[in-house]
TITIMAR-917246 format. One record per atom (N, C-alpha, C): atom name; residue in one letter; x, y, z. Coordinates in Angstrom, 2 decimals. Layout:
BEGIN
PT  atomo  residuo  c1  c2  c3
PT  CA  A  X  Y  Z
...
REM end
This chain:
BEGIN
PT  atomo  residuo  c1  c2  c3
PT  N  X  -13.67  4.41  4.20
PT  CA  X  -13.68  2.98  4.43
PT  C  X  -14.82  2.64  5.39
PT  N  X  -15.77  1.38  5.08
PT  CA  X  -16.60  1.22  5.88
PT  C  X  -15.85  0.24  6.93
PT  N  X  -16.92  0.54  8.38
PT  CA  X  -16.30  -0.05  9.58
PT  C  X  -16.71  -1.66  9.30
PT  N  X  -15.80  -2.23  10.36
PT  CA  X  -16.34  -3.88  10.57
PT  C  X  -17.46  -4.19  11.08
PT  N  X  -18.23  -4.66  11.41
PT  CA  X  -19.37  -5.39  11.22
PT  C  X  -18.86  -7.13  12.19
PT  N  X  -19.34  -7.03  13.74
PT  CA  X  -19.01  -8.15  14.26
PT  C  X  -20.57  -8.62  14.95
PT  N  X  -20.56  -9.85  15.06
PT  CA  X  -21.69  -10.34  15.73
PT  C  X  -21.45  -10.46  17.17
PT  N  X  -22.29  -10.04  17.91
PT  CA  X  -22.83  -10.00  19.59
PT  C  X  -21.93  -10.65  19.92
PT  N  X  -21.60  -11.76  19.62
PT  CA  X  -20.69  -12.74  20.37
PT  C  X  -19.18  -12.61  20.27
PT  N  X  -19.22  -12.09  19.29
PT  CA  X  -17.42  -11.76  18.89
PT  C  X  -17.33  -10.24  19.64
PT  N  X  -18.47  -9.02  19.82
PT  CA  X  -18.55  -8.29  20.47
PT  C  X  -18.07  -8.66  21.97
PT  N  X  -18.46  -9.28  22.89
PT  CA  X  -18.74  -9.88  24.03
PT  C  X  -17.53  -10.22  24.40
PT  N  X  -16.36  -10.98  23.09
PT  CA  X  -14.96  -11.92  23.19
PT  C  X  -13.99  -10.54  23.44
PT  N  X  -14.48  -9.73  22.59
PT  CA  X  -13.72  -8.70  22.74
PT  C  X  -13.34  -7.61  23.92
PT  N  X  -14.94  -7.23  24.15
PT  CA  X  -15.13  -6.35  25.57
PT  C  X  -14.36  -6.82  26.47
PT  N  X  -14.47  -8.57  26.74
PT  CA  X  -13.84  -9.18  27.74
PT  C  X  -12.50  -8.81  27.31
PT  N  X  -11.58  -9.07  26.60
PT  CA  X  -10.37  -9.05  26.37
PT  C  X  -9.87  -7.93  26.72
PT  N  X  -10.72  -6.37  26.27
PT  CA  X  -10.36  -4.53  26.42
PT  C  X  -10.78  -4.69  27.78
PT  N  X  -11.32  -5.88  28.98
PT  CA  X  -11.22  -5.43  29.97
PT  C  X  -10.07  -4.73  31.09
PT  N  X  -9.05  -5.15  30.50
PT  CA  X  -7.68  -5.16  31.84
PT  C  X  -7.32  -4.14  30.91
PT  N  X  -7.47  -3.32  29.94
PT  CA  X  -6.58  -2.83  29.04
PT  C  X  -6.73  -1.06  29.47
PT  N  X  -5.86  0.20  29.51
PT  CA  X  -5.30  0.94  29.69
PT  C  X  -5.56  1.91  28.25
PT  N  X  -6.22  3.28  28.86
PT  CA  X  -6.69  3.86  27.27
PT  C  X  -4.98  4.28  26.93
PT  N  X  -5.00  4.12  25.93
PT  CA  X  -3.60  4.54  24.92
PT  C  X  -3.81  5.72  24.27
PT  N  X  -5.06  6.05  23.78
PT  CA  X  -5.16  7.61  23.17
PT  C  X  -6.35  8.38  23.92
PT  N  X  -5.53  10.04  23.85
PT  CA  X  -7.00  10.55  24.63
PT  C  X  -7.19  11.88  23.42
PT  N  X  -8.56  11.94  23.86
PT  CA  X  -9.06  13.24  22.51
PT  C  X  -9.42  14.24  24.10
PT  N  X  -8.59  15.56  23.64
PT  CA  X  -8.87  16.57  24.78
PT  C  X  -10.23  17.60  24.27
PT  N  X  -9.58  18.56  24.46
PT  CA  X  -10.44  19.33  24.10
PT  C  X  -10.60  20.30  22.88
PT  N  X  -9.82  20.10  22.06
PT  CA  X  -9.82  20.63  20.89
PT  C  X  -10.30  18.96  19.55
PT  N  X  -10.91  17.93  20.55
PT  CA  X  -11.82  16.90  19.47
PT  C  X  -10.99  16.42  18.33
PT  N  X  -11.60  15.76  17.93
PT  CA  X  -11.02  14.84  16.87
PT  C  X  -10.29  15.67  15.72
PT  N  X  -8.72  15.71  15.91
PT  CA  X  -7.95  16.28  15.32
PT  C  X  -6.96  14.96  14.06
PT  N  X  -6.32  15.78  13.43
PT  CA  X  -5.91  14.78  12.48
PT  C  X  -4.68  13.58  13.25
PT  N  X  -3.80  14.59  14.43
PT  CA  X  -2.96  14.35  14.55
PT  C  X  -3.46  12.78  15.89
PT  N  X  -4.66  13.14  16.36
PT  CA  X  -5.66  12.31  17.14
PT  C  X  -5.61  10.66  16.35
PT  N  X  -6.73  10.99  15.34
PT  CA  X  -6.91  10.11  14.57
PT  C  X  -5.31  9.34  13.83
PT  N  X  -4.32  10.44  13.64
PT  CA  X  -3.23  9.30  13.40
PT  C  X  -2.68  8.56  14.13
PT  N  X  -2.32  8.88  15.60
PT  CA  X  -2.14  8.37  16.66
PT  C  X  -2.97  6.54  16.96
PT  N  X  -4.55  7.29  16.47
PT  CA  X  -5.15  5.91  16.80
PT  C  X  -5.22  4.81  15.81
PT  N  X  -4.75  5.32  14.69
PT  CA  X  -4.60  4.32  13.72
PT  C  X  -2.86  3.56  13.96
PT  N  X  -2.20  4.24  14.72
PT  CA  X  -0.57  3.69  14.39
PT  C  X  -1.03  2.66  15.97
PT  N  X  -1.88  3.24  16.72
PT  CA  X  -2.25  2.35  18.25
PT  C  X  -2.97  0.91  17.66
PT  N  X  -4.16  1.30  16.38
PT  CA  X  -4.51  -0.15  15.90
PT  C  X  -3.75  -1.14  15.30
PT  N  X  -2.46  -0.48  14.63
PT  CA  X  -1.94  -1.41  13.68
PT  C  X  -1.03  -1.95  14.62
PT  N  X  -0.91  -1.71  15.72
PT  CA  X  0.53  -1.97  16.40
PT  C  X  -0.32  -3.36  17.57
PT  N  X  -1.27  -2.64  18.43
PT  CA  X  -2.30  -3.61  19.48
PT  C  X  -3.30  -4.24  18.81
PT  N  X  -4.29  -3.66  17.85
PT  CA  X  -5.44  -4.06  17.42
PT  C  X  -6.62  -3.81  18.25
PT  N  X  -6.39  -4.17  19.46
PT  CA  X  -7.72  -3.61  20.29
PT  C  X  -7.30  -2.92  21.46
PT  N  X  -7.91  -1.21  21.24
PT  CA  X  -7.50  -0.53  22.03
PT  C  X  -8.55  0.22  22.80
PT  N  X  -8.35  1.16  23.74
PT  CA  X  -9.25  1.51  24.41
PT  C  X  -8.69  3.49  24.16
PT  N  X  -9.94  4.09  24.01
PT  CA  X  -9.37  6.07  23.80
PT  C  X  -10.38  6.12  24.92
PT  N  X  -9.82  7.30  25.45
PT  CA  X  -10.59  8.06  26.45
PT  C  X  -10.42  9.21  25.99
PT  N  X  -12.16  10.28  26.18
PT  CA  X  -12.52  11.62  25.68
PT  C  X  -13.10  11.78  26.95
PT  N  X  -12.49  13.29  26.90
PT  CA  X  -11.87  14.12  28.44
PT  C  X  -13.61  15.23  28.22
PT  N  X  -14.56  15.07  27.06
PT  CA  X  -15.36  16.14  26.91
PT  C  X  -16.38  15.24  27.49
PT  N  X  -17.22  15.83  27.59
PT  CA  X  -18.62  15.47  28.50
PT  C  X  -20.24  15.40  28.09
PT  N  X  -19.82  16.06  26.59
PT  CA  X  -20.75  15.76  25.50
PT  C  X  -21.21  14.04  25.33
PT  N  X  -22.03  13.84  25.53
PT  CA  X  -22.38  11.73  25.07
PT  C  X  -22.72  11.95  23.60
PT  N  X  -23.48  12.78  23.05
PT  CA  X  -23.24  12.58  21.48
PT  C  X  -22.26  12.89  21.02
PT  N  X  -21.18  13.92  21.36
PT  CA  X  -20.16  14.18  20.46
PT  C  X  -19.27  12.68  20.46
PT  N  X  -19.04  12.41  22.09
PT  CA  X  -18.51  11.05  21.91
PT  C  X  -18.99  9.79  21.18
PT  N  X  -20.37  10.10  20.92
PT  CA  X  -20.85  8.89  19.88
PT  C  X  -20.78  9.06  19.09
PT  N  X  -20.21  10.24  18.27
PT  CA  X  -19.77  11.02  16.82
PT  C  X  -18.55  10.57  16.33
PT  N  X  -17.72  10.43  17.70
PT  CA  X  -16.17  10.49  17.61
PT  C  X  -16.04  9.04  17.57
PT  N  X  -16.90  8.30  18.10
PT  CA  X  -16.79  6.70  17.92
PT  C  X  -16.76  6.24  16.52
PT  N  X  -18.07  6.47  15.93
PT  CA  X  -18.80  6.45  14.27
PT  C  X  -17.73  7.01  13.28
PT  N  X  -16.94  8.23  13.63
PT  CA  X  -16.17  8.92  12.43
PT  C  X  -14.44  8.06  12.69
PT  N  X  -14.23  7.87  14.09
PT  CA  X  -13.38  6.73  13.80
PT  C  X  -13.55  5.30  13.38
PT  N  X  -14.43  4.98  13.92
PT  CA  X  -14.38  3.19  12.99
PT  C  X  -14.72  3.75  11.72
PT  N  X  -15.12  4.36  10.98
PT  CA  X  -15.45  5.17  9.31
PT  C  X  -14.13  5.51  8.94
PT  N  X  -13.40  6.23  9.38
PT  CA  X  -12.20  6.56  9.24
PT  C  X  -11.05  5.60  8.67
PT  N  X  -11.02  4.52  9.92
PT  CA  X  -9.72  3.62  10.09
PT  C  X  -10.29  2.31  10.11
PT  N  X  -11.65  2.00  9.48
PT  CA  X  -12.06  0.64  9.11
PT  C  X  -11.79  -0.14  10.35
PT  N  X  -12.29  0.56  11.41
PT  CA  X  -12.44  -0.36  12.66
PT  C  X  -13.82  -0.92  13.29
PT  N  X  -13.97  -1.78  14.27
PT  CA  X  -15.52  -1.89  14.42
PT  C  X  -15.51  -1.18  16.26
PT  N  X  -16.08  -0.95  16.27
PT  CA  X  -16.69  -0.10  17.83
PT  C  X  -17.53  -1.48  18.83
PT  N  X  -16.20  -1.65  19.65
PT  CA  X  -16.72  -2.73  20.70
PT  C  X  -18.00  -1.76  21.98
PT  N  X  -17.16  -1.16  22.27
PT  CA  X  -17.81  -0.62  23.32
PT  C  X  -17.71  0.98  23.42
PT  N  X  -18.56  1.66  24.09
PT  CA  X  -19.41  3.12  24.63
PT  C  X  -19.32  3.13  25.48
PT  N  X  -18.71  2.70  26.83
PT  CA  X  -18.90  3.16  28.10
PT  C  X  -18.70  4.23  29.08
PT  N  X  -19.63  5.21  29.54
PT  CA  X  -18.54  6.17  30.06
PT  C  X  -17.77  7.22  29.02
PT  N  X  -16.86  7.50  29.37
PT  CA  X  -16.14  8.34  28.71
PT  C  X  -14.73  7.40  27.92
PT  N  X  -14.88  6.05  27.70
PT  CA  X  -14.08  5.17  27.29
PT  C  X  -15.12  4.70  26.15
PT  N  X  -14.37  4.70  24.85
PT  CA  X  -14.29  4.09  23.73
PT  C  X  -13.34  3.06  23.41
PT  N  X  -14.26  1.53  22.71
PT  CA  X  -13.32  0.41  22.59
PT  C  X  -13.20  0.79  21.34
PT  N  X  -12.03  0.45  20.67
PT  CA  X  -12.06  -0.18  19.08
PT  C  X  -11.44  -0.92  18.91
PT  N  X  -11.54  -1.98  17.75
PT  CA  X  -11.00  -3.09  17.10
PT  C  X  -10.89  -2.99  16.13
PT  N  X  -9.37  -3.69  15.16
PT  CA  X  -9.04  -3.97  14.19
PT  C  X  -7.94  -5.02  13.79
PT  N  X  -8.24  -5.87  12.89
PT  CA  X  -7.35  -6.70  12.95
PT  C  X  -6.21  -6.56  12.50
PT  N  X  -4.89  -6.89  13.58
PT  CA  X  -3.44  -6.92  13.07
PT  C  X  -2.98  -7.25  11.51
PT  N  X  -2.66  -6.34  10.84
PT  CA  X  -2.09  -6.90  9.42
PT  C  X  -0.91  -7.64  9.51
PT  N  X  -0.93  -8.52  8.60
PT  CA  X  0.47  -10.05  8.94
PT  C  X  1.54  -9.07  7.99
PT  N  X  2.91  -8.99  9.26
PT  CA  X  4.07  -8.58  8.94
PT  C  X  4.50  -9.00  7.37
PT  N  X  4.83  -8.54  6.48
PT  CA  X  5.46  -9.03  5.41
PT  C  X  7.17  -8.99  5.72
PT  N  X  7.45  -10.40  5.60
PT  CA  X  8.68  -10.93  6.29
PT  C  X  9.93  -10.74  4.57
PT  N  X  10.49  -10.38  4.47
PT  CA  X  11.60  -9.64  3.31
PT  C  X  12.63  -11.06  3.38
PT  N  X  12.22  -12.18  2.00
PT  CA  X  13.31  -12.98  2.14
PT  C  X  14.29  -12.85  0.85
PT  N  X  15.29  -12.99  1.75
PT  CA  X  16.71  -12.45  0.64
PT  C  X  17.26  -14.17  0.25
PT  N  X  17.00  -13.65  -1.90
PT  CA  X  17.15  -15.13  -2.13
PT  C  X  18.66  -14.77  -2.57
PT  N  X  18.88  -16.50  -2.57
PT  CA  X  20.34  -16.75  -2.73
PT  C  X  20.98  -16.38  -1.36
PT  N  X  20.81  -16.18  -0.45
PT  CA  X  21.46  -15.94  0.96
PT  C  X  21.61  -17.23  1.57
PT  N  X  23.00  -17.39  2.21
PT  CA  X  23.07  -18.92  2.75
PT  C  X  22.68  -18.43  4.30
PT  N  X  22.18  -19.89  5.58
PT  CA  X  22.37  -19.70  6.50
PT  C  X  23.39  -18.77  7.48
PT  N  X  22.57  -18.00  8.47
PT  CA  X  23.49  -17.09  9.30
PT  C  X  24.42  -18.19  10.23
PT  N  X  25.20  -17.52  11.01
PT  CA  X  25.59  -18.04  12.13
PT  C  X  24.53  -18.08  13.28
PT  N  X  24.34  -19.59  13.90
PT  CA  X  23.96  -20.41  15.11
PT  C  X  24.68  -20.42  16.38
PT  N  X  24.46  -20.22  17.66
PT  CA  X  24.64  -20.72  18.64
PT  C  X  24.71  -22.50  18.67
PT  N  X  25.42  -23.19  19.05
PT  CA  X  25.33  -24.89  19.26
PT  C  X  26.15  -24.98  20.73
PT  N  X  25.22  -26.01  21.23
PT  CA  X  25.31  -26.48  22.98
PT  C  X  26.10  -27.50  22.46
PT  N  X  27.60  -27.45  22.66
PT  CA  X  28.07  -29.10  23.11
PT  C  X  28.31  -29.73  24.28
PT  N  X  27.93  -30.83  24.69
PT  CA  X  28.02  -31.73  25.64
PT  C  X  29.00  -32.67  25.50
PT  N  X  30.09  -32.57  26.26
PT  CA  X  30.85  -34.18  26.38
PT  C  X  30.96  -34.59  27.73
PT  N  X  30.66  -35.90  27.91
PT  CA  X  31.00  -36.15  29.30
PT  C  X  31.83  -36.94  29.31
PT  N  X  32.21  -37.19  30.49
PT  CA  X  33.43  -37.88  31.37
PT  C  X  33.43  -39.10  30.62
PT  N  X  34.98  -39.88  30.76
PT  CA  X  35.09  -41.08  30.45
PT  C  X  35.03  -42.34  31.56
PT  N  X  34.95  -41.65  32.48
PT  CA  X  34.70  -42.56  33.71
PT  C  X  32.94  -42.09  33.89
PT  N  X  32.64  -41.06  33.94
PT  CA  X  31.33  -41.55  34.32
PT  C  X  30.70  -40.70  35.24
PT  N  X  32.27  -40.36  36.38
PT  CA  X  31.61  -39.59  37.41
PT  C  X  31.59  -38.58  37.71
PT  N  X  32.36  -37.91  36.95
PT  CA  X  32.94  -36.40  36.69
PT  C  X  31.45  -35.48  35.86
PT  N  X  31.47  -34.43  36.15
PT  CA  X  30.22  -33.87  35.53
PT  C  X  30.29  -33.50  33.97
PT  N  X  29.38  -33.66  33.34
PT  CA  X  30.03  -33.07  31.42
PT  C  X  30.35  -32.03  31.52
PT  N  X  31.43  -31.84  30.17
PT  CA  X  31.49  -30.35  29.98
PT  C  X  30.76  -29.77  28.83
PT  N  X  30.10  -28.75  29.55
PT  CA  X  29.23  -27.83  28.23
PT  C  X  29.98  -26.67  27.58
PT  N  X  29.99  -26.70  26.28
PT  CA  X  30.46  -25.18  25.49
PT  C  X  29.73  -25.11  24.43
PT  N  X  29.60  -23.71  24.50
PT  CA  X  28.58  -23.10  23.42
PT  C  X  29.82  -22.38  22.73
PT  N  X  29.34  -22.95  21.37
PT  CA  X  29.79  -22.61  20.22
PT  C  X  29.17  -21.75  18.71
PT  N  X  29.75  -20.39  18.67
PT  CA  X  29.22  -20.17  16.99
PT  C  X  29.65  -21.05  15.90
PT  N  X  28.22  -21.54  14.95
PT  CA  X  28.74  -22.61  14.05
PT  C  X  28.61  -21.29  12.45
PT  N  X  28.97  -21.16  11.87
PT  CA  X  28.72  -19.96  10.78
PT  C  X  28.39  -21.01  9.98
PT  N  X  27.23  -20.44  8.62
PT  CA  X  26.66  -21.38  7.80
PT  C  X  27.60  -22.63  7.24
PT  N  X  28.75  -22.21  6.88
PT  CA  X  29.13  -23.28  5.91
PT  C  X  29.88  -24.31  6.79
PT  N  X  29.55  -24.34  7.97
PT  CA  X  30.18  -25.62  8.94
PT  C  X  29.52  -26.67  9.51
PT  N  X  30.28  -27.36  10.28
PT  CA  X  28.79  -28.60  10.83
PT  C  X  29.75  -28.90  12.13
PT  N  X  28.55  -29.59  13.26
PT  CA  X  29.50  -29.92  14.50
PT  C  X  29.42  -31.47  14.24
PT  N  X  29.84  -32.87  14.10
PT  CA  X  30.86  -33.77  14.12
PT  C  X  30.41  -34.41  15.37
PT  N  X  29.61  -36.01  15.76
PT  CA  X  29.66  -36.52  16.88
PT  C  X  30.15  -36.24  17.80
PT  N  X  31.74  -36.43  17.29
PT  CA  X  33.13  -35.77  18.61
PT  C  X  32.59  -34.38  19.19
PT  N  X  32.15  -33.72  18.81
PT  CA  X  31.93  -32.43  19.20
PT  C  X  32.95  -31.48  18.07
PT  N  X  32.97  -31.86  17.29
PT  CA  X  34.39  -30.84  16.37
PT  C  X  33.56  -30.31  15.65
PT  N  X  33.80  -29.02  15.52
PT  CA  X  33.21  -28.09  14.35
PT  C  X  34.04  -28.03  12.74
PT  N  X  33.77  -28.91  11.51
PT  CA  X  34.38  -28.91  10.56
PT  C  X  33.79  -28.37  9.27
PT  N  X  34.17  -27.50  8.49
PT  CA  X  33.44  -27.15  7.20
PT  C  X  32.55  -28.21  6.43
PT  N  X  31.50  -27.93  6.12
PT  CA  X  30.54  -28.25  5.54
PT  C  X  31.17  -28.88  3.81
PT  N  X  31.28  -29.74  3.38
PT  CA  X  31.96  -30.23  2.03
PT  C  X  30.66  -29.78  1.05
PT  N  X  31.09  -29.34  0.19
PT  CA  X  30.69  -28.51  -0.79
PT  C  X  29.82  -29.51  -1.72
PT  N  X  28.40  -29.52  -2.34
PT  CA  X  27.89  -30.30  -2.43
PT  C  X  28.37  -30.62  -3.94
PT  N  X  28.61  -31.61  -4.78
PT  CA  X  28.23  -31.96  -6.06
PT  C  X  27.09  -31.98  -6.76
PT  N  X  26.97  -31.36  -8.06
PT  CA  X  25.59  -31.95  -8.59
PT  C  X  25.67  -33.18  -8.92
PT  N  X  24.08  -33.69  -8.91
PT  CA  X  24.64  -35.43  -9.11
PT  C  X  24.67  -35.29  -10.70
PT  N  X  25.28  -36.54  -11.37
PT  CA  X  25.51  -36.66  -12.63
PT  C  X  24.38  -37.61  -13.14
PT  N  X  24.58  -38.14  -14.25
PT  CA  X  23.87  -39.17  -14.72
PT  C  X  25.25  -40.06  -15.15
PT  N  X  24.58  -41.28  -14.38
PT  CA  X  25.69  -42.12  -14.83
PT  C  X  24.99  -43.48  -15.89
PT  N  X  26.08  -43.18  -16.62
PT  CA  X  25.89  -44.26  -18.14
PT  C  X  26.32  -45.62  -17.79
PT  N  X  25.17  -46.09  -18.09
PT  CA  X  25.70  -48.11  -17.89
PT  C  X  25.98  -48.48  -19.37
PT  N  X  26.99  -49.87  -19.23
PT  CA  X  27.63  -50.32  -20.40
PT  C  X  27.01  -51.64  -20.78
PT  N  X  25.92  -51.76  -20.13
PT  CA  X  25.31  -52.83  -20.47
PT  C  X  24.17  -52.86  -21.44
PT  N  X  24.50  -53.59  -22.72
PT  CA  X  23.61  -53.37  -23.64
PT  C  X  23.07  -54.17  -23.78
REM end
C-alpha cells in the first residue's frame, strides 16, 4: 500500500497535535518485527496519530523503519525527530450494526411534580419507561396504544 501524501500545512496541524503525545510503540533491538508492525497498525486504527520510539542509534535504519512503515500500513510520516517517529492515519468510521424490525430499548425519564401550594420543593423520580410505554402530563407511565393502519374511507356522495 502506498503511504499518504499530506501538504506542509496539514504536516505542521499535525506535528502540533503529536506534540503532548506519549510514544505508544517502541522497536528494540531486534528492529522491525512483524509482531512490531502489528502493534502499530492496531495503535493507528484505534488513535490515528501516534508517536514510536526506536531504542537503536542507527539515523538511517530509523529512516528505513519510518518509509517501510508508512509503505506497510498506508500511513503518512509527520515527523523524524530524534529517536521519535510520528505517524498518521485516518480513523476508519465504526460500522454501527442496525437490527431491523427491533423496537425502542428502555429509557431513563426525569419526572418533575411540584407542590400545589407552591412552596414546598418538587419532587423528582427517575423512571424506566420500556419501549412500548409513554409518560402522561400527570407524570403516569401508561402503555403506548397500538397504532392502526389508516384505512381509506369511502364517501357516499355521488
Amino acid at each position: 500500500m502506498p503511504q499518504i501524501n499530506l501538504t506542509p500545512a496539514q504536516r505542521k496541524d499535525k506535528r502540533a497535535d503529536a506534540h503532548h503525545l506519549d510514544p505508544v510503540v517502541m522497536i528494540g533491538g531486534e528492529g522491525l518485527t512483524p509482531a512490531v508492525v502489528k502493534e502499530t497498525d492496531a495503535a493507528l486504527t484505534s488513535h490515528g496519530l501516534i508517536k514510536v520510539r526506536v531504542l537503536g542509534d542507527d539515523r538511517t535504519a530509523r529512516e528505513a523503519m519510518l518509509a517501510q512503515l508508512c509503505d506497510e500500513l498506508n500511513a503518512a510520516p509527520i515527523q523524524h525527530i530524534g529517536k521519535l517517529l510520528v505517524l498518521w492515519r485516518p480513523i476508519p468510521e465504526k460500522a454501527r450494526a442496525e437490527r431491523e424490525g427491533a423496537m425502542p430499548g428502555p429509557r431513563v425519564v426525569k419526572i418533575v411534580k411540584f407542590s400545589k401550594s407552591g412552596n414546598a420543593r418538587p419532587q423528582v423520580s427517575k423512571v424506566k419507561v420500556m419501549g412500548n410505554e409513554r409518560v402522561t402530563q400527570g407524570g403516569e407511565i401508561k402503555r403506548a396504544k397500538r397504532r392502526k393502519p389508516t384505512s381509506v374511507k369511502k364517501s357516499f356522495a355521488d
